[in-house]
N, C-alpha and C positions, 0 to 999 in steps of 0.2 A: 481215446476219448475225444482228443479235438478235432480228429476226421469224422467221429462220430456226429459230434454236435453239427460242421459243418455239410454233413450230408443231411441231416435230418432240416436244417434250415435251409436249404438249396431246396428241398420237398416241398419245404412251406410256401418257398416264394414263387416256386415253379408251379404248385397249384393255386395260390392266387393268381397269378397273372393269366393262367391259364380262366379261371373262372372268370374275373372280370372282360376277359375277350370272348368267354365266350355268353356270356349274361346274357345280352342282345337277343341272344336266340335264345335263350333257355326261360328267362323272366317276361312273362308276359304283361304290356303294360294296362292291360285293362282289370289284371289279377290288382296290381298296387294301386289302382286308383280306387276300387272296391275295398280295397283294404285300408286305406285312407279314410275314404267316404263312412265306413263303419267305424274306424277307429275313431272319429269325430265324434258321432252319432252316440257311439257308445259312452264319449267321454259327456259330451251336454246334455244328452237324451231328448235329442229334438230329431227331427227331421234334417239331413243334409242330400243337399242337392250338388255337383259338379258339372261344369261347361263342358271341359274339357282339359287334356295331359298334353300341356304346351310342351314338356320337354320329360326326356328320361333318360339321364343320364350313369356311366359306372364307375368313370375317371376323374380324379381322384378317390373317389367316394362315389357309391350309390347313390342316386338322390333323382328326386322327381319333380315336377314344378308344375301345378293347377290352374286355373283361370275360373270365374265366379264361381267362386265358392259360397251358398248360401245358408244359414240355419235357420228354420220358421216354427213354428209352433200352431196350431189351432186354438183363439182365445174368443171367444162367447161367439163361437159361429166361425171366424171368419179367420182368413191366413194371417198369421203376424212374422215378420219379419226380424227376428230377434241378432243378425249380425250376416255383413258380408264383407268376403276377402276378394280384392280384383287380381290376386296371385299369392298364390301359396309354394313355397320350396320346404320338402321336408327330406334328409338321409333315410335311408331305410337299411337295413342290416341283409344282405346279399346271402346269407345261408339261410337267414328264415325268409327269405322272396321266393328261392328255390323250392321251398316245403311249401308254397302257398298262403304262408302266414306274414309277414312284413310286420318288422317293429319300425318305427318310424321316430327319430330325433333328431334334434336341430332344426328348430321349424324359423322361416321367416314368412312374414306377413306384410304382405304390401296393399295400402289404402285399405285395410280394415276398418268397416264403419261396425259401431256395436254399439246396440240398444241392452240400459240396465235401469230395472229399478228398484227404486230402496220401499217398502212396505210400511206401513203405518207399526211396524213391529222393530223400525230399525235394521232389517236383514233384505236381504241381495236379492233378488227375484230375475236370474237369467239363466242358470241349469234346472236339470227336470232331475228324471231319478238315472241320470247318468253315472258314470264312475266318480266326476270329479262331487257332485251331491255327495253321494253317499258316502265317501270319502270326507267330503266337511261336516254332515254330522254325524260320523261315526267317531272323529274329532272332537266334537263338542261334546260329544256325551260320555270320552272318557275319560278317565281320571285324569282333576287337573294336573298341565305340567307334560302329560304325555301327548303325542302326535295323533296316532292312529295307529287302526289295527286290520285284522284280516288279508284279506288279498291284494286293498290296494297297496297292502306295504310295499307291493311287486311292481305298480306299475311306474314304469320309466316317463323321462318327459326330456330332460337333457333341456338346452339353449331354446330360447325364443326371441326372435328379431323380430320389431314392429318397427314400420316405414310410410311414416305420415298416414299413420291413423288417427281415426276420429271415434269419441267414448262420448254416447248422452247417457246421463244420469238424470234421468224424473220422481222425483219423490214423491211417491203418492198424497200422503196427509196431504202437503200444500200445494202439490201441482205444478211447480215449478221443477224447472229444468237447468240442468248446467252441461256444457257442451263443451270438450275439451278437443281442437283437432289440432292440425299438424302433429300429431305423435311418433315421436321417433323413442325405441325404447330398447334396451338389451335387458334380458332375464334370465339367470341360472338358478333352474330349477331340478336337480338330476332325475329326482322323484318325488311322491306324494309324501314319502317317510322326509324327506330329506330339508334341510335348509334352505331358503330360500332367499337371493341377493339380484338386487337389479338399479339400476336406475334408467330415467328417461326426461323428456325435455316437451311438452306441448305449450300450448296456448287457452289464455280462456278470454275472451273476447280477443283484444287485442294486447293482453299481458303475457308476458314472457314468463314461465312457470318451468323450472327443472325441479326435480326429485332424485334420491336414494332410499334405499331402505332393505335392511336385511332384518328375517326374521326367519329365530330356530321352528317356528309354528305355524307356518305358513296357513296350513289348512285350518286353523283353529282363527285366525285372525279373518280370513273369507269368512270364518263361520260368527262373526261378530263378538267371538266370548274374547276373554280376556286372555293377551296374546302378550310376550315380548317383542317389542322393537327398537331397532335403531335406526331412526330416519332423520332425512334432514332433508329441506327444500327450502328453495328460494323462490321467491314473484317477485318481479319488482325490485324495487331496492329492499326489498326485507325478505332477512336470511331468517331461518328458522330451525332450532332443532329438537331432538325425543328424542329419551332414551329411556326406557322403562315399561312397563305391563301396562296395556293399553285395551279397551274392548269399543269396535265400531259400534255397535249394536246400543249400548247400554252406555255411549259416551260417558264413560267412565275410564277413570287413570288410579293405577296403585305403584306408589312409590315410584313416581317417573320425573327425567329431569327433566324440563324444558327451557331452552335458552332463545329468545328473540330479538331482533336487534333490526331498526328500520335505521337506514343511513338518510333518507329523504322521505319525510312523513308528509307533504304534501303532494308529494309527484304517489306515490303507494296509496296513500286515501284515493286519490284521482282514477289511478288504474283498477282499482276495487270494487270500488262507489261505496266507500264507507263514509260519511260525513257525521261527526260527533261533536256533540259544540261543547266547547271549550278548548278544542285543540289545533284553534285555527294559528295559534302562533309556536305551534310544534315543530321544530325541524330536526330533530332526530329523537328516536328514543330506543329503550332497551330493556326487558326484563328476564330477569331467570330466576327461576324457584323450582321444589320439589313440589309435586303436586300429588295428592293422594286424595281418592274419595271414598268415602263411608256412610252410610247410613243417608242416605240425598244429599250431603255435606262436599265441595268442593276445597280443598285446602292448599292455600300456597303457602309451605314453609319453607325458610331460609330464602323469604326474600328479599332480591335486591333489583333495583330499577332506575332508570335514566333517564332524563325528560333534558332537551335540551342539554344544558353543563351541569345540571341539581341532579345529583344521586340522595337515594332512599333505598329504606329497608323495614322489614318488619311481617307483618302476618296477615294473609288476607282469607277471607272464606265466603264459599257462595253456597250460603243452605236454599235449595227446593225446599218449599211449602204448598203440601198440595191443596186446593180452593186459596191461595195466598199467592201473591207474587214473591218471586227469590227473594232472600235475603241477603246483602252484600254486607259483612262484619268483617272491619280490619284494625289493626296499629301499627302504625308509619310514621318511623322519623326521617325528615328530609331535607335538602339543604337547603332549601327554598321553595317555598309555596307562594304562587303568583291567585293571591284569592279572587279578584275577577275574572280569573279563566276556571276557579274552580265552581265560584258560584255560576258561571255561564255554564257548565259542564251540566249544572242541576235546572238547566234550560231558566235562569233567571235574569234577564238580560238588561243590568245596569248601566247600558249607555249606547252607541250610534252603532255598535260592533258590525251587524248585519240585519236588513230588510227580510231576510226569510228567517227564522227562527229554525236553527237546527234541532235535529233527536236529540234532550239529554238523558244521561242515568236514569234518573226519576221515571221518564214513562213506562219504562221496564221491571226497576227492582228497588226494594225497599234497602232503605240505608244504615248503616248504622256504624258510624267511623270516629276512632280517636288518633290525632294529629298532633305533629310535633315539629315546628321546623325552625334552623338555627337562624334564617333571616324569611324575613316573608315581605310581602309589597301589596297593594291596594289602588291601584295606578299609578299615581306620582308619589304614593308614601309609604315611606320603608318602615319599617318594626322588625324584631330580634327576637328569640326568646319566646316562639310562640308556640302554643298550647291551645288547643281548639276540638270542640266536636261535634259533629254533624249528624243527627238522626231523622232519618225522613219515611214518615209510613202514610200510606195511601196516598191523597193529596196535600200533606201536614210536611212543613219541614221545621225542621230548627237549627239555626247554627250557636255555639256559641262560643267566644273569644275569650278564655282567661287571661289575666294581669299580661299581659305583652309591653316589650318596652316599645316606645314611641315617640320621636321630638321628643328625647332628653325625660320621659315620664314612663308612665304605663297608659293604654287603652284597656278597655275590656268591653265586650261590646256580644249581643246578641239579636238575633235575625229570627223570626217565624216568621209563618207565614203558609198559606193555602192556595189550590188550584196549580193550573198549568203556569211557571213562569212567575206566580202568585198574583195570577188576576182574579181571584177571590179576596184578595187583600193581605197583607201584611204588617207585621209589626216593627220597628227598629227603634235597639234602645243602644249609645255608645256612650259611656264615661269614661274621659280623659284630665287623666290626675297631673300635676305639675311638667306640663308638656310648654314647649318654645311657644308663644301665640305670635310671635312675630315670622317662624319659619311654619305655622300652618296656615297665617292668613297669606302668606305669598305663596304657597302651595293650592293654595282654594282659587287663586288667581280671578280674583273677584274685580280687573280691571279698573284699579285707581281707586280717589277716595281714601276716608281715613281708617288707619288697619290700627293693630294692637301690637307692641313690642312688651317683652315682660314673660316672665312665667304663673299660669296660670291651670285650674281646671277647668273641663266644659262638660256639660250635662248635654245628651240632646236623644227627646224621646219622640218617635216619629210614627201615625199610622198609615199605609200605600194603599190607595184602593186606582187595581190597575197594573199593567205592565208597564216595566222601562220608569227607569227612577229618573234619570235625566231629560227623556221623552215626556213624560208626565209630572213633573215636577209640582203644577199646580193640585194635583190633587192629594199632596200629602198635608195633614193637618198633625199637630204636637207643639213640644216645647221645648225651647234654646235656654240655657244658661252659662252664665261664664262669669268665673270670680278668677280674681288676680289680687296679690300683693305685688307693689311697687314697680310700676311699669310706664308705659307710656302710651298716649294716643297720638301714632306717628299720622301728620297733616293736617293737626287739627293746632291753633292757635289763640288762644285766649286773650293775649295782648292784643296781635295783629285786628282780631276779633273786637275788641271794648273800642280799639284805637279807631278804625272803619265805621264801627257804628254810630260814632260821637256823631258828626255830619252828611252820614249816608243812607237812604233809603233803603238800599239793596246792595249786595255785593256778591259777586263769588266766593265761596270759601279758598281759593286756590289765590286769591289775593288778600289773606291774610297771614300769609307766610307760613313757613318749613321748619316752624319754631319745635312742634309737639308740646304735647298735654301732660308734663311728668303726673302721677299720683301713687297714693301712697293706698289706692284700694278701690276695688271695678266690682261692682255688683250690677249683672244684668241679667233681666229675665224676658224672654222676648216668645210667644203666641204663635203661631202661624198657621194657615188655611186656606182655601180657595187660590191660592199664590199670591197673599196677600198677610206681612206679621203686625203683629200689634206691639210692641215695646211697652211692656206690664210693668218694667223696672228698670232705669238706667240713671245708679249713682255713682259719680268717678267723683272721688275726693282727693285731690290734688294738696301740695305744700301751701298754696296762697289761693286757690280759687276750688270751688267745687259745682261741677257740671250734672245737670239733671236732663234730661232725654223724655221724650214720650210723646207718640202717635204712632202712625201707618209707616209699613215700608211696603210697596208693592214689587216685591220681589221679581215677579214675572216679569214686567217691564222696568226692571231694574232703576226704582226709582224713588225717594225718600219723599216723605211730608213728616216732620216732628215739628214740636215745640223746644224749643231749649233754655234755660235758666242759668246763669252764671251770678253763682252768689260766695258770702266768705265763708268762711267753714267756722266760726266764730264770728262770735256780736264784738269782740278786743278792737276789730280794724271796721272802721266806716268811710276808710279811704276810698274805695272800693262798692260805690254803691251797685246792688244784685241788676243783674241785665237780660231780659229776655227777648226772646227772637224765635222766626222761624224759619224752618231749614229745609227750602224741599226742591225739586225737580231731578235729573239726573244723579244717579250717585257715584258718579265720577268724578263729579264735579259740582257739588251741589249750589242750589243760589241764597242766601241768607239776607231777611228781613229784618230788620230789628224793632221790638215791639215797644214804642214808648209806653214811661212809666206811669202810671192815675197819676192823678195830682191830688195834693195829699190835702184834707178838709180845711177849708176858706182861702184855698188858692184859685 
């Protein structure tokens, strides 16, 4: 038996060796380039054309190698160009060359340029009614889950090398083009029935893009239905991956995970041209959820996300409305919510951030969000505990802020408002319950002058007509109030004050010393409009004196005109005769008059 075996395998190899010596003369190579040239033909259903059979080789392996390989088509008259190869090497199978028939695998592809485009239907428009068409929808039309059927289950395909090639993609609806070249690509595809695994490496302008992706359905996924994948790619600094039932066509996802992650979210916007305002102080981020869609409905569950070092989580959803923009509905709780990058997100641009107004959410998709974050900020001031929701349709938004703690209190505060940005106008209403008023007026950093120490509430109801709250400042008009029990007015001096005016015309306020104003209760109610308030109401009753307020502050040129009155808070003390004065120019330092007293009848 073992002489047997080994004579029977001394046959084998002594007629291979024999065959491949003498191939040369027995296979003819204008047979295998015809057979190339049609197996092409047959697989795209276009026209292919051949230069010429740069080489044909038996050792190792059969194998033959092409030069401009071209595939065209005829499109409303005229020739189209739909891909070409500047070298093709394919194996061919040395007993079927001999019969005239050559099966060919192992293909490599060098400077392949290929024309595709996608159809206002979502699907691929580059084969005709070739093998590999009919093949994709014969795919698609059979029962989900299964590959295909009939004869392509036979045909073979084996390896494909790509070697800096170039892929445009034109999408009809919009017209636009995307151009992906230097393509360097390996793909194991054995057959049409078969699994399909590859990765590759191109460019899209100037960004660096690799890929993976294996899939048990290959021909179902060219055919746009809903396909299994496992892909993962990177651009840039953001890595990205899918894993789940996926359909090109119908950008639609069932039960798929998806994980994203940008290490560098300015250098990856840059390389993209994505610009999205509010994420201009983003330097990394990250999301993964299960993503499933149903009935136009997009759904992210089990989500979790990164922005900077604040992680969240929670539910988000993108319903289609057709004659209606999407609808974005989520709930997120998160560690931190920096609300000036969220309201800039909704393109409302509260301060110098930037001269060109970037794309926000808004101009796209209707709103509808509830919020939850353990600390949150507002530029220089922090809060805890916050609870917020945001619903915006058409050009309407609304935010609104529940009980939040804040400077030692609660805020609650809500935002409407209309147009782009809300230059149809806006509303802002904030009440602030026993919060610090001496860490919010050095917060407010209102540059000198006299501030408020003490705990206190503030009322302040405001309308915006106009973009940019800081920018346009003069044209918001509403109203300020602020009540306090037992605090102080730190810079301001009552003694220093009575003492200066006994023999002085005029004075600085800043030379009546650093005494402060103790009282036992602040009632103010203060107008404003045009960039200009009115002081409707300012009684500070103090232990021995009590202070009354009232005129102009012209806010915009940061600059006071009042009246002031110093009198006793009881008729028991006449020590103490009441003293008025007025008090105007810069408010940093304001200058004070003192108004002598009438003379009192037959003086």
């Amino acid at each position: 038996m073992l002489k047997l075996a080994l004579l029977i395998a001394a046959v084998i190899l002594a007629v291979s060796v024999v065959l491949r010596l003498s191939a040369p003369y027995l296979v003819s190579s204008s047979v295998v380039r015809s057979a190339i040239a049609s197996s092409i033909a047959a697989w795209v259903g276009h026209e292919v054309t051949i230069d010429d059979v740069a080489d044909i080789g038996f050792w190792p392996q059969p194998e033959i190698t092409l030069t401009g390989i071209k595939v065209t088509r005829i499109s409303n008259g005229e020739l189209e160009t739909l891909g070409e190869v500047d070298r093709l090497s394919a194996r061919f199978g040395l007993i079927s060359a001999l019969a005239g028939r050559p099966d060919f695998s192992a293909f490599r592809l060098e400077r392949p340029r290929i024309q595709v485009w996608r159809g206002v239907d979502g699907g691929l428009d580059w084969s005709d009614q070739g093998v590999l068409s009919d093949a994709v929808r014969a795919a698609v039309a059979a029962t989900p889950g299964a590959q295909t059927n009939g004869a392509a289950d036979d045909a073979e395909i084996g390896s494909v090398e790509i070697i800096d090639g170039e892929v445009t993609l034109t999408d009809v609806a919009s017209g636009a083009s995307f151009v992906a070249s230097g393509v360097n690509a390996n793909i194991d595809w054995p057959g049409l029935a078969a699994p399909l695994s590859g990765q590759g490496r191109f460019r899209l302008g100037d960004t660096p893009v690799s890929v993976k992706l294996q899939t048990p359905t290959p021909l179902v996924l060219i055919g746009g239905a809903a396909s299994r994948v496992d892909a993962s790619a990177s651009i840039a600094d953001l890595s990205a991956e899918v894993r789940g039932t996926v359909s090109l066509r119908q950008a639609s996802a069932e039960n798929t995970d998806i994980n994203i992650r940008i290490s560098d979210v300015p250098k990856t916007a840059a390389a993209l041209g994505l610009r999205l305002a509010g994420t201009e102080r983003w330097r990394t981020a990250a999301i993964q959820a299960r993503v499933t869609n149903a009935e136009d409905e997009w759904r992210f569950e089990d989500l979790d996300f990164e922005i900077n070092d604040s992680r969240g989580d929670g539910i988000l959803a993108l319903k289609n409305r057709p004659g209606e923009r999407p609808l974005l509905s989520s709930t997120l709780a998160i560690d931190h919510l920096q609300l000036d990058d969220m309201l800039q997100a909704l393109s409302i641009n509260v301060g110098d951030r930037a001269n060109v107004r970037l794309p926000g959410l808004t101009r796209w998709l209707d709103i509808d969000l509830r919020l939850s974050a353990a600390t949150a900020a507002f530029g220089g001031f922090p809060m805890s505990d916050l609870g917020a929701s945001l619903i915006g349709r058409g050009d309407a938004l609304n935010l609104v802020i529940a009980d939040t703690r804040f400077l030692g209190g609660t805020i609650a505060a809500r935002l409407s408002g209309t147009g782009e940005g809300f230059d149809k106008g806006a509303d802002v209403a904030v009440t602030m319950t026993r919060v610090d008023l001496g860490d919010l007026m050095s917060r407010l950093s209102l540059d000198g002058g006299p501030s408020l120490k003490g705990t206190g509430s503030v009322g302040f109801n405001a309308k915006l007509v106009g973009t940019g709250w800081q920018q346009n400042v003069e044209a918001m008009s509403g109203k300020l109030t602020i009540a306090s029990d037992n605090g102080q007015v730190a810079g301001f001096s009552a003694d220093g004050l009575r003492r200066l005016a006994a023999d002085r015309a005029y004075f600085q306020l800043s030379a009546t010393g650093n005494d402060g104003f103790d009282y036992r209760t602040l009632d103010i109610v203060v107008s404003f409009s045009d960039g200009s308030a009115e002081v409707e109401r300012a009684e500070i009753i103090g232990e021995q004196e009590k202070l009354d307020l009232a005129g102009i502050i012209p806010y915009s040129r940061q600059a006071l005109a009042l009246t002031g009155a110093l009198s006793i808070p009881s008729n028991d003390d006449q020590a103490r005769p009441p003293l008025s004065f007025f008090i105007g120019g810069a408010w940093s330092d304001p200058v004070i008059s003192p108004i002598p007293a009438r003379p009192a009848p037959g003086q």
